[in-house]
C-alpha positions as CSV (number, residue, x, y, z in Angstrom):
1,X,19.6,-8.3,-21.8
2,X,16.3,-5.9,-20.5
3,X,13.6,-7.5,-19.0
4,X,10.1,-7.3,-19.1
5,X,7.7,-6.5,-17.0
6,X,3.8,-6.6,-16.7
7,X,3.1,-3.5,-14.2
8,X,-0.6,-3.9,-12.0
9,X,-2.4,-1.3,-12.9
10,X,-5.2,0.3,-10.8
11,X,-5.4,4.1,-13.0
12,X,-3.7,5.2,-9.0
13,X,-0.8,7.6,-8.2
14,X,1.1,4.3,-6.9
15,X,1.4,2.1,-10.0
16,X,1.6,5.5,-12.4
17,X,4.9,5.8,-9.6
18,X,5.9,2.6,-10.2
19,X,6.4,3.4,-14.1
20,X,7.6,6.4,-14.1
21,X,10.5,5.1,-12.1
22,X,11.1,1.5,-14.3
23,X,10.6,4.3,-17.1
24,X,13.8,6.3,-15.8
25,X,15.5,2.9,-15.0
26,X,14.8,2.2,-18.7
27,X,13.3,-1.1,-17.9
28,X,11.2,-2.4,-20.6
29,X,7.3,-2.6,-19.1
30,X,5.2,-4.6,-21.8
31,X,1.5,-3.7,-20.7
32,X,-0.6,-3.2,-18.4
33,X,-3.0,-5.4,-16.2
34,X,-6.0,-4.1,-14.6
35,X,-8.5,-7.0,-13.1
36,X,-12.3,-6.2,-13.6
37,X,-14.5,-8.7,-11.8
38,X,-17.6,-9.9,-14.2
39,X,-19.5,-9.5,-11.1
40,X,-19.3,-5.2,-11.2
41,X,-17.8,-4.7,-14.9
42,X,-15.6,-2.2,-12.9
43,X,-12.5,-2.1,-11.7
44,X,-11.2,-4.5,-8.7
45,X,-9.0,-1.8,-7.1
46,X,-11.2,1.3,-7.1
47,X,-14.4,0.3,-9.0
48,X,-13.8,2.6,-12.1
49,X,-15.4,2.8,-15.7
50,X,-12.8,0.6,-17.8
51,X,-13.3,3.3,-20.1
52,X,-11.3,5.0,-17.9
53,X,-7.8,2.6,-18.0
54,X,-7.9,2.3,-21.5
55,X,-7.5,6.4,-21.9
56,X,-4.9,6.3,-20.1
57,X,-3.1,3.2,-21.9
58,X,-3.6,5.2,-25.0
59,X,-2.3,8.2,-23.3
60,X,1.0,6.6,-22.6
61,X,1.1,4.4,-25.1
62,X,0.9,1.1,-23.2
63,X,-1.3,-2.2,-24.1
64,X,-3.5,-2.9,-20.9
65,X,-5.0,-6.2,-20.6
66,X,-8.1,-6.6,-18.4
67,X,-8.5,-9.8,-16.1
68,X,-11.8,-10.7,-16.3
69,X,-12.1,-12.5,-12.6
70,X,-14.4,-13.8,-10.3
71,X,-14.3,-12.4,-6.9
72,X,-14.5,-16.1,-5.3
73,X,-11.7,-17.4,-7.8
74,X,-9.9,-13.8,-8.0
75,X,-6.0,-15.1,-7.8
76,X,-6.6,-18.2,-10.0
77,X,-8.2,-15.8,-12.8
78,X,-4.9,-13.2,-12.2
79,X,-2.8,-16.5,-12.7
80,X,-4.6,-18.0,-15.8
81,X,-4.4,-14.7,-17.3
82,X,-0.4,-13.9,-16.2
83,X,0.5,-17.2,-17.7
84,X,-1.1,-16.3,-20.9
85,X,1.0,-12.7,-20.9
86,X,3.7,-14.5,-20.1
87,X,3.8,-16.2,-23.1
88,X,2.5,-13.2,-25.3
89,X,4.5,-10.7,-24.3
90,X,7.8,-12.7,-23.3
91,X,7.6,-12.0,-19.5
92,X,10.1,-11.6,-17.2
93,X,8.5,-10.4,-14.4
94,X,5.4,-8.2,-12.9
95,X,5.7,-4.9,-11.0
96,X,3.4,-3.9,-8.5
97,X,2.8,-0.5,-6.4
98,X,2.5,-1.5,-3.3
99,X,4.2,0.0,-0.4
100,X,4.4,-1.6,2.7
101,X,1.7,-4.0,3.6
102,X,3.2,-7.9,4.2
103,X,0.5,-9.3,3.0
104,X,0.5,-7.3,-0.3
105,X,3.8,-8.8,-0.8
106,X,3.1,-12.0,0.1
107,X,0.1,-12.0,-2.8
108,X,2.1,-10.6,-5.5
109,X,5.0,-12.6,-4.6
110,X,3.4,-16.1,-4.8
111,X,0.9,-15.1,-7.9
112,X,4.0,-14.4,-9.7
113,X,5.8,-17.3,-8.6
114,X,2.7,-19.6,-10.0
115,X,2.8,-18.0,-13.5
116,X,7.2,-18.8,-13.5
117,X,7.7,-14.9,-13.1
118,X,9.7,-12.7,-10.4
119,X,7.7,-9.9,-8.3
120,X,9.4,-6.5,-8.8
121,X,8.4,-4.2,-5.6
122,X,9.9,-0.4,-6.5
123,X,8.0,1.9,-4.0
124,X,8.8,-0.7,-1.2
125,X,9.7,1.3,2.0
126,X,8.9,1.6,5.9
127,X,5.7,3.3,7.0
128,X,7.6,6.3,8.2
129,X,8.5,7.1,4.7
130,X,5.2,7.8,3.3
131,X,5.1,11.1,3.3
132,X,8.9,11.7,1.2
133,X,6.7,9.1,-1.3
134,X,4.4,11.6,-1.7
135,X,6.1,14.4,-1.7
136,X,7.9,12.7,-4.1
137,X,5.1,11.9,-6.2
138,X,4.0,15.8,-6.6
139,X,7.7,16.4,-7.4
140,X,7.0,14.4,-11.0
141,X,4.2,17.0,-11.5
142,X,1.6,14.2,-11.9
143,X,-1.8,15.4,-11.9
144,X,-4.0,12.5,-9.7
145,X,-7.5,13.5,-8.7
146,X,-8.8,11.9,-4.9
147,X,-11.4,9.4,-6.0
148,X,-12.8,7.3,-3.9
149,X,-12.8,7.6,0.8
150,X,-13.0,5.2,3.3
151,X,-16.0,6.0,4.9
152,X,-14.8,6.9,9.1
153,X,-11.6,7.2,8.1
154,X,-11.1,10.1,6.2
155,X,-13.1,13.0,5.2
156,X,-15.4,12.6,1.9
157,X,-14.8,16.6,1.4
158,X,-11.1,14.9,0.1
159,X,-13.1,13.8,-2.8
160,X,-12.2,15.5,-6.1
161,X,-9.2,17.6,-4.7
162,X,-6.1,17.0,-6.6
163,X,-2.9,15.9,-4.7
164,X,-0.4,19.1,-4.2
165,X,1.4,20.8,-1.8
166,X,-2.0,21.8,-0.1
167,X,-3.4,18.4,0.1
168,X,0.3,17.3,1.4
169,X,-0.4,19.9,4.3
170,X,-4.0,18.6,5.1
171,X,-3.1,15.0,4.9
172,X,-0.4,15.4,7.4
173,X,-3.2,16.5,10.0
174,X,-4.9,13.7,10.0
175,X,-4.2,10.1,11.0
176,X,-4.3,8.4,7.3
177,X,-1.1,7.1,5.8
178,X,0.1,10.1,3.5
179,X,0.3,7.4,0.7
180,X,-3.3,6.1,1.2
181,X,-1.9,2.5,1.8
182,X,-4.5,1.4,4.2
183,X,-7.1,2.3,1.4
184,X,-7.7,5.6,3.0
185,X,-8.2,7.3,0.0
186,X,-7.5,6.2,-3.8
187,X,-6.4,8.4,-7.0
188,X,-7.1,8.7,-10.9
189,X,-3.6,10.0,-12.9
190,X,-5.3,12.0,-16.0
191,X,-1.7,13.4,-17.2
192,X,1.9,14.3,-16.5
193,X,5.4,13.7,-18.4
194,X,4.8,10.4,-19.7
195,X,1.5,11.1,-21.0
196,X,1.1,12.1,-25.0
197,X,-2.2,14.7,-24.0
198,X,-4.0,14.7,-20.9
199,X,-6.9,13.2,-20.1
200,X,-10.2,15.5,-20.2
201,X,-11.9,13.8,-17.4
202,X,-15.3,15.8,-15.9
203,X,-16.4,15.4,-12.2
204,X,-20.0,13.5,-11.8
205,X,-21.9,12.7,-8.7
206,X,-20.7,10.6,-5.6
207,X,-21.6,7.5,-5.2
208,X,-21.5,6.0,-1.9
209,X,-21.4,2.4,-0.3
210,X,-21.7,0.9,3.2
211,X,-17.6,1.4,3.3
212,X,-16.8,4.1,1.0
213,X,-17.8,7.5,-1.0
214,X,-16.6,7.4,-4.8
215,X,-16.4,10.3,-7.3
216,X,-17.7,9.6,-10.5
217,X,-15.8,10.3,-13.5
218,X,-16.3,10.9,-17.1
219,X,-14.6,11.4,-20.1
């Protein structure tokens, strides 16, 4: 019997990995689950337009249900609402992009657990294997856009430079995980294989914050 699986969705090059490998496995992924806290009306992972997500859910042709949380009650809001997908959608399980952070694990591992449902990890490797990941990534033919910079850590000229072989060669130089697992530096899929069209997305101004330098997008 498949399974099915909720995948945690950000609109990044990780999770758009995780699917198109469950997608090759030919496991059954039910919808999407982005969390937007009330506080911002944005997303939680890289403060995007919602606007944004649901192109790309009607792109691939995937539901996406956003958790409306509260920052100071974020993992009991991602519960309430996996419970009630649970139930909707016949859950087995939910699939997440992280890499290799512990305490990543740990989160999406116990959130599942509370809801009755099993964490499915697919890009889970060592540290030292970042840099196959992404190579691997631009191996799909994915088109992700650099969004968003950790301000000290990486360069905000990265913003709005889409990941290929030259980025892979600049990345490399630098002392950032190759993945962006640290939160170096975040991505926005706007098409590849799985997607029906792309997305026409246009480049706006930057936007920065006390940690971080974020590329506005419209569509």
């Amino acid at each position: 019997m498949v399974k099915r699986y909720a995948l945690s969705w950000s609109g990044g090059k990780d999770c758009m990995m995780v699917l198109h490998t469950l997608k090759k496995q030919q496991v059954d992924i039910a919808c999407l689950i982005t969390t937007v806290p009330i506080e911002t009306g944005r997303t939680f992972g890289h403060d995007e337009k919602t606007e944004l997500i649901e192109a790309q859910s009607k792109m691939l042709g995937l539901p996406v249900h956003f958790i409306r949380c509260r920052y100071d009650h974020y993992t009991e809001d991602f519960i309430h609402d996996l419970n009630t997908l649970k139930e909707f959608f016949q859950l087995d399980g939910i699939a997440y992009g992280d890499i290799y952070t512990d305490a990543h694990f740990e989160w999406g591992e116990n959130t599942a657990a509370s809801a009755g449902l099993s964490a499915l990890f697919p890009l889970r490797a060592e540290p030292e294997q970042a840099f196959r990941m992404l190579e691997e990534f631009l191996d799909t033919q994915y088109k992700a856009v650099i969004i968003r910079t950790r301000k000290g850590v990486i360069s905000q000229e990265f913003l709005g430079r889409t990941l290929d072989a030259s980025f892979a060669a600049d990345i490399a130089q630098t002392d950032c995980c190759p993945m962006g697992e640290n939160g170096e530096f975040h991505t926005f899929v706007y098409d590849g294989p799985l997607f029906q069209n792309p997305i026409p997305i246009r480049i706006g101004d930057i936007v920065e914050s006390d940690l971080s330098c974020r590329l506005e997008l419209f569509i």
